[in-house]
N, C-alpha and C positions, 0 to 999 in steps of 0.2 A: 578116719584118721588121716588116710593121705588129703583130704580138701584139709584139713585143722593146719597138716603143716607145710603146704603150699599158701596159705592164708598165714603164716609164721604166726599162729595160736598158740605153737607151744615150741623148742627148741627140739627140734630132730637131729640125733647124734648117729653119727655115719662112719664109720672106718672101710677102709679100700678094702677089704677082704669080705666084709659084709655086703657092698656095693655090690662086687662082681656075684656074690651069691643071692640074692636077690635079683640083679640082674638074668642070672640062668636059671633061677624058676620060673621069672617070670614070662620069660621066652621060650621055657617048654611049652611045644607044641599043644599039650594036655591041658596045662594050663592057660594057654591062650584058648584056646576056643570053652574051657569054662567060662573066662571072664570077658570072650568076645573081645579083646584087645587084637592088634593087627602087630607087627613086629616095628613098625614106623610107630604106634603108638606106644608101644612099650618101649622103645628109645625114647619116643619124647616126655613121658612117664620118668622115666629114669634122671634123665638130666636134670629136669623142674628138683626134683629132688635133691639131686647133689646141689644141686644150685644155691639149695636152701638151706639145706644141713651145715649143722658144726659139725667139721673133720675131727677126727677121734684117730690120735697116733698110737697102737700099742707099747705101752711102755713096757707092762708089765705084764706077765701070761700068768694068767692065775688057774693052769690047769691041771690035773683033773680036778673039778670041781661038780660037775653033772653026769647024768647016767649016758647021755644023749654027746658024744664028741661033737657033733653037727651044731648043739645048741652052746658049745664054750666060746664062739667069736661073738655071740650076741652077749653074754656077760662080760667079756673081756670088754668088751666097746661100750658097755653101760658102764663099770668099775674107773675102765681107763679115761671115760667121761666127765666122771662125778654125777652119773645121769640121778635124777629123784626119783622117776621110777622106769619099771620094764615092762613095757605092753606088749602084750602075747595072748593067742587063745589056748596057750599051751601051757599055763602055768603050775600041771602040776610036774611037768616036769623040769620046772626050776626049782624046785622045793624048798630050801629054805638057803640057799645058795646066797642070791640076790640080797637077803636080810643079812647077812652076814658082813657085808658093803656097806650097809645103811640105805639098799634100793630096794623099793616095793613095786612087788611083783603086782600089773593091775589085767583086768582084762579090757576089752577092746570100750564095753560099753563104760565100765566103769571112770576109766579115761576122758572116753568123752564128756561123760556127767562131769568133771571134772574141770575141764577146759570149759563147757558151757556155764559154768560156775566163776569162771575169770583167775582161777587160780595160773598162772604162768611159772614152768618148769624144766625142766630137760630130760627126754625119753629116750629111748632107745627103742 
């Protein structure tokens, strides 16, 4: 997914609150050395991203709306987006949230199937 939206295959929706959370996953410690990234790479990881993304202002807080408070900035940023769908390995804890917006909750592969299809979108 991230080669898909550094190759702008599909529209990647970003809001600054999602940035910096992402950001400090991806810079935990745990997490770097699962994915072998170095901290210079995960800054340069990050930026390519922003670089790319549509900014996503929260207008509107549409919360509570999931079981997960962790998982309301990632709705809020698809909603406040207009995003088409929400890609996550976590879908069932979107539950039927997402549909509720008119956004389909996809997983990571099913996305891709997607994009390699040439369908052009906007995700979150």
């Amino acid at each position: 997914m991230l080669e898909r939206a550094l190759d702008r295959r599909f529209t990647l929706l970003l809001s600054v609150p999602l940035a910096l959370e992402y950001e400090g996953v991806c810079r935990d410690p745990a997490q770097r050395i699962a994915s072998g990234l170095s901290e210079s790479e995960v800054r340069t990881i990050m930026s390519a991203l922003c670089a790319v993304a549509e900014p996503v202002q929260a207008w509107f807080l549409w919360r509570p709306q999931l079981r997960d408070p962790a998982d309301e900035m990632v709705l809020e940023t698809a909603v406040n987006g207009t995003a088409d769908a929400l890609v996550t390995f976590n879908r069932r804890d979107f539950g039927d949230a997402p549909g509720a917006f008119g956004i389909e909750v996809l997983s990571p592969r099913h996305a891709l199937s997607r994009i390699a299809g040439g369908r052009k979108g906007k995700s979150k």
